[in-house]
Backbone as XML, in Angstrom:
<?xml version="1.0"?>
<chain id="A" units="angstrom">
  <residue number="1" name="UNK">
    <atom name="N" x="-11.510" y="11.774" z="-19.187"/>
    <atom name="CA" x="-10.238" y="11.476" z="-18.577"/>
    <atom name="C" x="-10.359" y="10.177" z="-17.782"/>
  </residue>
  <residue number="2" name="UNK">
    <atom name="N" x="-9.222" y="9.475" z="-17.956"/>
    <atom name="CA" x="-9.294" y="8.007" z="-17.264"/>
    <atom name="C" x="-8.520" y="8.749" z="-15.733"/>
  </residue>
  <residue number="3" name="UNK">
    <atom name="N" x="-9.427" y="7.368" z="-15.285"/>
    <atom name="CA" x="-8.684" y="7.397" z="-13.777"/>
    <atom name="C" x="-7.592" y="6.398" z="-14.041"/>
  </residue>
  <residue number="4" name="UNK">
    <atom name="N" x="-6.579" y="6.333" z="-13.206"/>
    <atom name="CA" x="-5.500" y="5.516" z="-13.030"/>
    <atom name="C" x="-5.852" y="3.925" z="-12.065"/>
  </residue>
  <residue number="5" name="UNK">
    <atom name="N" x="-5.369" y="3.425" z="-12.707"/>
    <atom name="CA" x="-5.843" y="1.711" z="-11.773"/>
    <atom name="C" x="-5.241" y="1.937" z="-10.502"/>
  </residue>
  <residue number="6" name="UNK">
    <atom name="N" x="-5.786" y="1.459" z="-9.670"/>
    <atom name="CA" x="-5.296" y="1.015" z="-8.482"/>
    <atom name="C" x="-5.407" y="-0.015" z="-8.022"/>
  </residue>
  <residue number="7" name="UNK">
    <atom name="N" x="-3.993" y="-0.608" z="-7.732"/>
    <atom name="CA" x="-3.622" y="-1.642" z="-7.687"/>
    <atom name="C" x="-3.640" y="-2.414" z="-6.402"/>
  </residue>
  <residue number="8" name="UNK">
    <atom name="N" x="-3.799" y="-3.387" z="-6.263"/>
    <atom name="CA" x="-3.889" y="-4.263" z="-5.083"/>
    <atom name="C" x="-2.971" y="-4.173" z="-4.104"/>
  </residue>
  <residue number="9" name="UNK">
    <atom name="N" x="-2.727" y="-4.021" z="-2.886"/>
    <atom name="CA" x="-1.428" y="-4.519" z="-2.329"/>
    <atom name="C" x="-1.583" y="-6.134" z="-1.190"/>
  </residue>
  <residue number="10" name="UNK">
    <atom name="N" x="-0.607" y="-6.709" z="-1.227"/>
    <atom name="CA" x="-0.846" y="-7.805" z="-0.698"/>
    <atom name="C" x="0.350" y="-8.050" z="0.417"/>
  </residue>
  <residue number="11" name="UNK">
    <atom name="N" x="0.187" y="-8.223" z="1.680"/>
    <atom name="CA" x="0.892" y="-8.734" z="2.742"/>
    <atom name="C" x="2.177" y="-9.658" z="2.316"/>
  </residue>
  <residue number="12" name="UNK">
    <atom name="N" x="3.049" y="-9.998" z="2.567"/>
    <atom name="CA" x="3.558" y="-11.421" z="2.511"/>
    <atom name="C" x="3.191" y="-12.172" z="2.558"/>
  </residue>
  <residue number="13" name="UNK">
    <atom name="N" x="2.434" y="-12.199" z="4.250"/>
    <atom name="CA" x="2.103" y="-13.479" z="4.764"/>
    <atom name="C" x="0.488" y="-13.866" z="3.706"/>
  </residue>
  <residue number="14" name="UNK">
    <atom name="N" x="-0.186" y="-12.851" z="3.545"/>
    <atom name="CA" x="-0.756" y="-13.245" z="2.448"/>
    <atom name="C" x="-0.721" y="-14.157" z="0.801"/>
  </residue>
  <residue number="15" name="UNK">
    <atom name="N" x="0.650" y="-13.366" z="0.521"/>
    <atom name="CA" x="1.207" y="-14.698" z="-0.210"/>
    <atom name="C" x="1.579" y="-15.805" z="-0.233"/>
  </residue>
  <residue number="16" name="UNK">
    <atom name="N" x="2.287" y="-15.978" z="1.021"/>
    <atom name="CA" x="3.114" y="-17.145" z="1.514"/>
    <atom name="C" x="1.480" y="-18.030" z="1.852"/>
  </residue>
  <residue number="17" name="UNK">
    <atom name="N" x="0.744" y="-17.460" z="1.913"/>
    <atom name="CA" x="-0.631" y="-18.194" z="2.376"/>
    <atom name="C" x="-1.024" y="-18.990" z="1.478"/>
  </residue>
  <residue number="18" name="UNK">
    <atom name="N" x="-1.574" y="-17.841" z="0.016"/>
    <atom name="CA" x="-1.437" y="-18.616" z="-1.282"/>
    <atom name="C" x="-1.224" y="-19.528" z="-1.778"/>
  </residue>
  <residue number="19" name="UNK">
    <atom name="N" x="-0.048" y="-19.403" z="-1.580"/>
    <atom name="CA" x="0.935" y="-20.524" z="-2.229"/>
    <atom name="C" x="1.217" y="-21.493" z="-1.493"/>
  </residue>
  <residue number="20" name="UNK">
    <atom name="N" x="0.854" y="-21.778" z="0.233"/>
    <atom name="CA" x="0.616" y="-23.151" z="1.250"/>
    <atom name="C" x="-0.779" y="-23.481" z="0.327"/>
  </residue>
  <residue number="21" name="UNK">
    <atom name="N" x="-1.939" y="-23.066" z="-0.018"/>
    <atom name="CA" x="-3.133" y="-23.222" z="0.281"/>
    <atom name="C" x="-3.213" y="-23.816" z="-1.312"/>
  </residue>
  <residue number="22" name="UNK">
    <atom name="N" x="-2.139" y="-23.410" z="-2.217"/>
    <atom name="CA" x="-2.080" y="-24.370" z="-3.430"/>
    <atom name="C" x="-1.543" y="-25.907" z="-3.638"/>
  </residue>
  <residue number="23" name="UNK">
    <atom name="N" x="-0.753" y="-25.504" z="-2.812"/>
    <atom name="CA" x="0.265" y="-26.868" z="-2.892"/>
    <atom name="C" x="-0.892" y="-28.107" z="-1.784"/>
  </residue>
  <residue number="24" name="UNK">
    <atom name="N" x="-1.671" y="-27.622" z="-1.388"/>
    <atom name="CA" x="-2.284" y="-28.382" z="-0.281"/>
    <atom name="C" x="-2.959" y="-29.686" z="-1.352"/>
  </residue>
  <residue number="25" name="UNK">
    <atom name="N" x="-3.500" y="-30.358" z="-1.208"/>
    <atom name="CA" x="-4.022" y="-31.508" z="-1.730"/>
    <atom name="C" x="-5.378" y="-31.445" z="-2.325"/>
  </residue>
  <residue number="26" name="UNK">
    <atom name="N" x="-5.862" y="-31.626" z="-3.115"/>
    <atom name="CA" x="-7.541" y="-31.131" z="-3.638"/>
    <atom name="C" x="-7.887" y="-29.591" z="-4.160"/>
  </residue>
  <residue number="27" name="UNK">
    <atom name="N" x="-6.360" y="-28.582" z="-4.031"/>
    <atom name="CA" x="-6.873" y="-27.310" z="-3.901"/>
    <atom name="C" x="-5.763" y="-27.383" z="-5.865"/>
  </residue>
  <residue number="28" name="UNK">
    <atom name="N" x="-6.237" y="-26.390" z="-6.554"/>
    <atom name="CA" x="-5.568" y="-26.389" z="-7.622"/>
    <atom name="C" x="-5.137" y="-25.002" z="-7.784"/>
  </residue>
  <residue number="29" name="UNK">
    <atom name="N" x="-3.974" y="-24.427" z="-8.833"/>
    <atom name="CA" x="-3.954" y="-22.915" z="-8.577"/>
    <atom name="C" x="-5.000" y="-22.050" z="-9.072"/>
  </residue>
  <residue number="30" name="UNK">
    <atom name="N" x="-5.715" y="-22.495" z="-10.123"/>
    <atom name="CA" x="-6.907" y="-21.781" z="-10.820"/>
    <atom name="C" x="-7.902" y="-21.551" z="-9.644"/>
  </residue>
  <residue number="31" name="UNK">
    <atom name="N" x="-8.375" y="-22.717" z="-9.326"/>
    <atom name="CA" x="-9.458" y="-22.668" z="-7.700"/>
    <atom name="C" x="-8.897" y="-21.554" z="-6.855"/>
  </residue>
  <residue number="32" name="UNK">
    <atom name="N" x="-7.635" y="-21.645" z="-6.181"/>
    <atom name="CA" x="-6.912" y="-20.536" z="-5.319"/>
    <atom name="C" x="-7.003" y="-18.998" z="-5.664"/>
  </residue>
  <residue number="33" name="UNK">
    <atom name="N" x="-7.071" y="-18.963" z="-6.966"/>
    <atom name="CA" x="-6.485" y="-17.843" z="-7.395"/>
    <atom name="C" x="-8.204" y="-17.161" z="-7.568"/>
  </residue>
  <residue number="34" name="UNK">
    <atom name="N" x="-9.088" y="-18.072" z="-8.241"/>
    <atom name="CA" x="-10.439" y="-17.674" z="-8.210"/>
    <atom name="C" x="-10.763" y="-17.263" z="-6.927"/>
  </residue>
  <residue number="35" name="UNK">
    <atom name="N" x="-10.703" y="-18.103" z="-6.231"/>
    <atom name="CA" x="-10.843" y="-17.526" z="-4.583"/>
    <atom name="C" x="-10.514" y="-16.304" z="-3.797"/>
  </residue>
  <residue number="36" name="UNK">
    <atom name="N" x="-9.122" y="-16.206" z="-4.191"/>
    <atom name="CA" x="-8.933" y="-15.273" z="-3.616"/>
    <atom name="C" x="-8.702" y="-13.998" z="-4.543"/>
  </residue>
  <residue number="37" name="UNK">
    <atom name="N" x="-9.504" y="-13.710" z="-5.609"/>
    <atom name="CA" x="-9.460" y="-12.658" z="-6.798"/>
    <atom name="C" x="-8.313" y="-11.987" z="-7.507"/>
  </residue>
  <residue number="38" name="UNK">
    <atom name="N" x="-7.122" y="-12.990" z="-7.144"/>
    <atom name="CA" x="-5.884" y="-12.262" z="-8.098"/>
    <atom name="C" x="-5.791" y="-13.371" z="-9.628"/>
  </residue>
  <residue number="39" name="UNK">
    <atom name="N" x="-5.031" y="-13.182" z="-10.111"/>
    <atom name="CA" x="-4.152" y="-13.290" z="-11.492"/>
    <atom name="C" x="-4.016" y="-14.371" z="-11.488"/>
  </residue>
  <residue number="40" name="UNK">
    <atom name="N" x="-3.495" y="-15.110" z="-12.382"/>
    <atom name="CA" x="-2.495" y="-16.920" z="-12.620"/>
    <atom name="C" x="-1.842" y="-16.558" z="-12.328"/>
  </residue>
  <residue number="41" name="UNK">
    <atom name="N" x="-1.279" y="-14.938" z="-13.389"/>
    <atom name="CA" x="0.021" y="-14.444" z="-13.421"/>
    <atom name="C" x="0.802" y="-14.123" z="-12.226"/>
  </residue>
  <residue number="42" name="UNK">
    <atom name="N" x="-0.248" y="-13.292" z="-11.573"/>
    <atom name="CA" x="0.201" y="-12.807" z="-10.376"/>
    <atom name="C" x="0.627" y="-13.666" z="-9.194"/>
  </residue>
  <residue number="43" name="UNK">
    <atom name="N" x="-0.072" y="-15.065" z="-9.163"/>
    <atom name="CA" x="0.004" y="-15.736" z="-7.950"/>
    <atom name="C" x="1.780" y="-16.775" z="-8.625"/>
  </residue>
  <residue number="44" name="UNK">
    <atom name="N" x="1.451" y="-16.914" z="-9.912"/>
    <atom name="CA" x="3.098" y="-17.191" z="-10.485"/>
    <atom name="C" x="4.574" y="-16.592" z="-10.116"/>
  </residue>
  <residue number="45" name="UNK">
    <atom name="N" x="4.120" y="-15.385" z="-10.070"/>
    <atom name="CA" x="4.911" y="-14.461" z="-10.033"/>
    <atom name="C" x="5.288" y="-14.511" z="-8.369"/>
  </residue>
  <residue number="46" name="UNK">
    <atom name="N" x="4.540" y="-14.748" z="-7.702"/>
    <atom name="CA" x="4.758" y="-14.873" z="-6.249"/>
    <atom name="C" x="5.402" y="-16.247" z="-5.557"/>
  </residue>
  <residue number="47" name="UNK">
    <atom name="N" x="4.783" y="-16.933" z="-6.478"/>
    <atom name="CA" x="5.574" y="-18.437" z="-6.359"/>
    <atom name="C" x="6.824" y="-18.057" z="-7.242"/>
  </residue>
  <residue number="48" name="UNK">
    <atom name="N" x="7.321" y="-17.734" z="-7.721"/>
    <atom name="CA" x="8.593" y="-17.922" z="-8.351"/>
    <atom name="C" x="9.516" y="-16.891" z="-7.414"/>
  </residue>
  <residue number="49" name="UNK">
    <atom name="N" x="8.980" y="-16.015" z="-6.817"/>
    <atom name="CA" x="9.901" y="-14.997" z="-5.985"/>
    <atom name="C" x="10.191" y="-15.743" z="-4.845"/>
  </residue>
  <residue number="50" name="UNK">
    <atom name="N" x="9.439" y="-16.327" z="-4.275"/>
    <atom name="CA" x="9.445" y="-17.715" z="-2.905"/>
    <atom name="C" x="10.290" y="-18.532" z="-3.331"/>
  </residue>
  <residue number="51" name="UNK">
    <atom name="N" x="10.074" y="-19.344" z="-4.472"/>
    <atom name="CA" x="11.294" y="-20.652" z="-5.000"/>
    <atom name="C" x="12.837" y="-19.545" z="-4.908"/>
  </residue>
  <residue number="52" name="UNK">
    <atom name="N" x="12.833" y="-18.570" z="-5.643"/>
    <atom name="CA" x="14.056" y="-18.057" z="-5.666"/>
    <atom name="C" x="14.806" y="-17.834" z="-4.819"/>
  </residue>
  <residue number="53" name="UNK">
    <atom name="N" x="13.928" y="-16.780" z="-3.176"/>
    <atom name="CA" x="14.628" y="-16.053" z="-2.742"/>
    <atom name="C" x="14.265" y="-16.537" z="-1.217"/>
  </residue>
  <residue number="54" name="UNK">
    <atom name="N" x="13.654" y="-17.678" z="-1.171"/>
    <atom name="CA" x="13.095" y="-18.482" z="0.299"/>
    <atom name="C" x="12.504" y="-16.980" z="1.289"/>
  </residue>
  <residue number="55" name="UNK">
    <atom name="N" x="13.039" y="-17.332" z="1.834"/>
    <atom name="CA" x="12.500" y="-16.719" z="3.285"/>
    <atom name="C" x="12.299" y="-15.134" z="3.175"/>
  </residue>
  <residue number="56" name="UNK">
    <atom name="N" x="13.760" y="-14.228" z="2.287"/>
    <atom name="CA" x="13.884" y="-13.015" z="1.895"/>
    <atom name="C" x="12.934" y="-13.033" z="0.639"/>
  </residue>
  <residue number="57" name="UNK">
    <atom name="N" x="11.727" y="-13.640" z="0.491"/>
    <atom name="CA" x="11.058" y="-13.616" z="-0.232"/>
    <atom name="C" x="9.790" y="-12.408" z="0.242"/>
  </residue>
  <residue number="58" name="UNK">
    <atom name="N" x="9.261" y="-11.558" z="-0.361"/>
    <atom name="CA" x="8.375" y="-10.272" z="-0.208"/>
    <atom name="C" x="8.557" y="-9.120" z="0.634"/>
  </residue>
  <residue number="59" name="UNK">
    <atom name="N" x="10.392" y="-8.487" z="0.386"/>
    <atom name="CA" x="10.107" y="-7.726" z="1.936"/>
    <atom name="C" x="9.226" y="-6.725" z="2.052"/>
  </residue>
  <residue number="60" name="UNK">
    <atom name="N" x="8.445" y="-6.233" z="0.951"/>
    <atom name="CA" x="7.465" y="-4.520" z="1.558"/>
    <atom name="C" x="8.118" y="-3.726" z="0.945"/>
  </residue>
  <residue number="61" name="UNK">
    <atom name="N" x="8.040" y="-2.499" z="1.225"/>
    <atom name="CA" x="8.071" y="-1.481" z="0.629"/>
    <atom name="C" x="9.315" y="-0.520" z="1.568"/>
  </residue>
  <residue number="62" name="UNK">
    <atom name="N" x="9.727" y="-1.483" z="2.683"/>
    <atom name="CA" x="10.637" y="-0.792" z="3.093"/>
    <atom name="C" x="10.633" y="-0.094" z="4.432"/>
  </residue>
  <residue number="63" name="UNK">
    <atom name="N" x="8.990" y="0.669" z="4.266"/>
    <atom name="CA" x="8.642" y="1.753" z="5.382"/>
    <atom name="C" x="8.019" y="0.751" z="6.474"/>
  </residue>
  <residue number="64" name="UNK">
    <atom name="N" x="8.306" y="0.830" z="7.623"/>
    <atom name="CA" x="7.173" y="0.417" z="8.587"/>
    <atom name="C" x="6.084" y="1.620" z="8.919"/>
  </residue>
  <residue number="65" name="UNK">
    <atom name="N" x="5.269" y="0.828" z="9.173"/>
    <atom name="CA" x="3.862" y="1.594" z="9.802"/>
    <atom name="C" x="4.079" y="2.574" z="10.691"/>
  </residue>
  <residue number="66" name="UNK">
    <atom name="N" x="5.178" y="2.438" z="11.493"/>
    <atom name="CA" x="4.798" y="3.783" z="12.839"/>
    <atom name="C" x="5.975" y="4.790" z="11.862"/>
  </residue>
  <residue number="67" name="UNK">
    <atom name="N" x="6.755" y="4.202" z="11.020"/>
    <atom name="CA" x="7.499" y="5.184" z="10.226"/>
    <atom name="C" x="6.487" y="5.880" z="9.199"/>
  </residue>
  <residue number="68" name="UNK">
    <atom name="N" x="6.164" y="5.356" z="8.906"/>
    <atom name="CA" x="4.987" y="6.037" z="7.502"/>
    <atom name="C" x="4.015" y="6.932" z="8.535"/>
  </residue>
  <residue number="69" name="UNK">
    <atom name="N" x="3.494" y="6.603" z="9.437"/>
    <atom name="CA" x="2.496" y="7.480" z="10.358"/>
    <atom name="C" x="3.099" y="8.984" z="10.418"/>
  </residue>
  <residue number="70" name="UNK">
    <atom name="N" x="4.333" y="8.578" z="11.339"/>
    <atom name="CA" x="5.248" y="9.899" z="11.875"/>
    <atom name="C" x="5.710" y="10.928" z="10.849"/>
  </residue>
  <residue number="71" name="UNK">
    <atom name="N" x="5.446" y="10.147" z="9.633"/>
    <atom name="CA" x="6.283" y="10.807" z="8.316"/>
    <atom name="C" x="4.937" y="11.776" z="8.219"/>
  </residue>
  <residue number="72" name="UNK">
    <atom name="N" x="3.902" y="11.115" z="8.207"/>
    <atom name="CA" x="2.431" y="11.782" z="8.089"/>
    <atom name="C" x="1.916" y="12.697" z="8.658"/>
  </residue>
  <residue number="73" name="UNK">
    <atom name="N" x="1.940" y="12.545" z="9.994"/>
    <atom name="CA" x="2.071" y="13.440" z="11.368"/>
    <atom name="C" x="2.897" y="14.855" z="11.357"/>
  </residue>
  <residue number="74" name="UNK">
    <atom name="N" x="3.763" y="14.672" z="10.555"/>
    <atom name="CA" x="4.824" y="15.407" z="10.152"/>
    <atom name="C" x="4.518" y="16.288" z="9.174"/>
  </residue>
  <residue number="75" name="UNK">
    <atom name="N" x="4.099" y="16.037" z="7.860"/>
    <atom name="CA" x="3.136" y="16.551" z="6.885"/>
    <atom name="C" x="1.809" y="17.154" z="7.353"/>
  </residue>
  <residue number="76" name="UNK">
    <atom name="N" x="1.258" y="16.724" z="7.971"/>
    <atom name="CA" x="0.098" y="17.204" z="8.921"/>
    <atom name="C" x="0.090" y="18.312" z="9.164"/>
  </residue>
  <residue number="77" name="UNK">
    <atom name="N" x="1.139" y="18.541" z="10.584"/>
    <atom name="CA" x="1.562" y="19.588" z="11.330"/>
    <atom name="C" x="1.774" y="20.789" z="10.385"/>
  </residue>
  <residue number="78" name="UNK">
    <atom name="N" x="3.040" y="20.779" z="9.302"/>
    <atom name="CA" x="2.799" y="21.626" z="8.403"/>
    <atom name="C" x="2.081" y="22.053" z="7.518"/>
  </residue>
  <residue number="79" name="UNK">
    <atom name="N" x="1.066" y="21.166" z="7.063"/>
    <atom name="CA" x="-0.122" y="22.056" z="6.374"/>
    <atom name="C" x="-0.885" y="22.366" z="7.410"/>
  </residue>
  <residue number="80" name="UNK">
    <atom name="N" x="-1.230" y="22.457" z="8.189"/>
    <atom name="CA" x="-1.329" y="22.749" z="9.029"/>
    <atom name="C" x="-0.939" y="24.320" z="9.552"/>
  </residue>
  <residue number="81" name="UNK">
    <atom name="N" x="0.134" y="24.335" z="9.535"/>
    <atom name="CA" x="0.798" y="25.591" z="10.277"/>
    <atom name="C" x="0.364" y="26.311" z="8.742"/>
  </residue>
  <residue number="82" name="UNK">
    <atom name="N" x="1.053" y="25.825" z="7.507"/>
    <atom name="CA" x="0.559" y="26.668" z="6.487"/>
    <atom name="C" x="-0.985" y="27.380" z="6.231"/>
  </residue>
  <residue number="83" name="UNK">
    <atom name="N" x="-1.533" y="26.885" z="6.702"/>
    <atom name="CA" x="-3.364" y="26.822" z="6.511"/>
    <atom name="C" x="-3.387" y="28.298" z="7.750"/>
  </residue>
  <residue number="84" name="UNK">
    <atom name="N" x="-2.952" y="27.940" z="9.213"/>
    <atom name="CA" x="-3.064" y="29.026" z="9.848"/>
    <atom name="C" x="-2.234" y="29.912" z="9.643"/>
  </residue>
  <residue number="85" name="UNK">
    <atom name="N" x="-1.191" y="30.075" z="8.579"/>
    <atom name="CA" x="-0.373" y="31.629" z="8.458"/>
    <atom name="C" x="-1.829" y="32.311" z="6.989"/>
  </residue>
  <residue number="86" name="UNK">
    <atom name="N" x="-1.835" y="31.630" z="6.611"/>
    <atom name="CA" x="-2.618" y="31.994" z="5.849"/>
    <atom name="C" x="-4.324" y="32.278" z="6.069"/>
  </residue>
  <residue number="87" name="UNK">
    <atom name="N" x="-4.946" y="31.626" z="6.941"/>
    <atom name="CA" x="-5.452" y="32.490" z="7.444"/>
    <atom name="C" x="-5.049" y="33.907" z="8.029"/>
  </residue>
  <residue number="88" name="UNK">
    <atom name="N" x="-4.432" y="34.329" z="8.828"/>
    <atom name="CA" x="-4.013" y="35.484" z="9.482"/>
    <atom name="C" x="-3.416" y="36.328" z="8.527"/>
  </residue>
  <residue number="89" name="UNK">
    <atom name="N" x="-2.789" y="35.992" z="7.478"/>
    <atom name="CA" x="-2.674" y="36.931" z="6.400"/>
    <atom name="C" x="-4.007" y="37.447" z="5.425"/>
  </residue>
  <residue number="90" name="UNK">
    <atom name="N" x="-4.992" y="36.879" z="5.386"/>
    <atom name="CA" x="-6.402" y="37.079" z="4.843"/>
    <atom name="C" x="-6.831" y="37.992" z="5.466"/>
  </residue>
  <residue number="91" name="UNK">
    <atom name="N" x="-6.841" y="37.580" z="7.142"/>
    <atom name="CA" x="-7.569" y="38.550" z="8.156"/>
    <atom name="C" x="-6.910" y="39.994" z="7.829"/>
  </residue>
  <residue number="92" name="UNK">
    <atom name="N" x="-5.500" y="39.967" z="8.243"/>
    <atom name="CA" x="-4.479" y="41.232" z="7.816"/>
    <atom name="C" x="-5.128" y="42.014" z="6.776"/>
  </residue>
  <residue number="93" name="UNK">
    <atom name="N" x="-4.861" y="41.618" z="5.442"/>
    <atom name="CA" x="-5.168" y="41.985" z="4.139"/>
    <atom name="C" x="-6.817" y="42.560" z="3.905"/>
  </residue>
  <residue number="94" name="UNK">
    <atom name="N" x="-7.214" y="41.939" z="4.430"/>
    <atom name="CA" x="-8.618" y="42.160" z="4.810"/>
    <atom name="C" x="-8.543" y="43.517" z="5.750"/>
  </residue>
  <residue number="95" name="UNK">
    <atom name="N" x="-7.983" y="43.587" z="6.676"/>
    <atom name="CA" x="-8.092" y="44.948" z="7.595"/>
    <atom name="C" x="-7.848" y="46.283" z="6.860"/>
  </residue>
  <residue number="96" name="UNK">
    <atom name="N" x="-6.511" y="45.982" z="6.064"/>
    <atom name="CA" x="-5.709" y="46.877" z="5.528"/>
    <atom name="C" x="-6.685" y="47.294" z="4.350"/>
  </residue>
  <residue number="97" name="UNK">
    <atom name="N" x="-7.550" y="46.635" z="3.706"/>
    <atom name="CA" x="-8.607" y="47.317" z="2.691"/>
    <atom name="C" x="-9.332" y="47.946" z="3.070"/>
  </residue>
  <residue number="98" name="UNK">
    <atom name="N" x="-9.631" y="48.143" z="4.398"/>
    <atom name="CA" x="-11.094" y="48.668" z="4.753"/>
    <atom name="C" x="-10.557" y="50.406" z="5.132"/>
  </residue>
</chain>
């Protein structure tokens, strides 16, 4: 069975970095892209979302960090609570056999 790729994720400002650090003078995109271990494709693809969409260029995924935490925290708590009903139903079940 294959595992599934996992894929890179990259900052904005990481991109927007990129793509200063190409356009710079002496630096080429092949060199950049060797450097920093992504794609032609990929670093293309990032320059063309920048030319298009300027500034609203890479917003994320939407979630902020203390939102994704709390969402987590949240999930937590209930396996959590699930894990201890279920213990105490073992213990129970357990009594009731003996």
């Amino acid at each position: 069975m294959r595992k599934a790729k996992r894929y890179q994720r990259y900052n904005a400002e990481f991109k927007r970095e990129a793509i200063l650090r190409a356009s710079e003078g002496g630096m080429t995109v092949k060199a950049v892209c060797e450097e920093l271990g992504i794609s032609a494709r990929q670093f293309q693809r990032w320059r063309n979302e920048l030319e298009l969409l300027g500034k609203d260029a890479f917003p994320g995924s939407g979630k902020t960090r203390d939102q994704e935490i709390a969402a987590l925290k949240r999930e937590l708590a209930q396996v959590k609570k699930e894990g201890d009903f279920l213990k105490e139903a073992a213990t129970f079940f357990a009594k009731q056999s003996k």
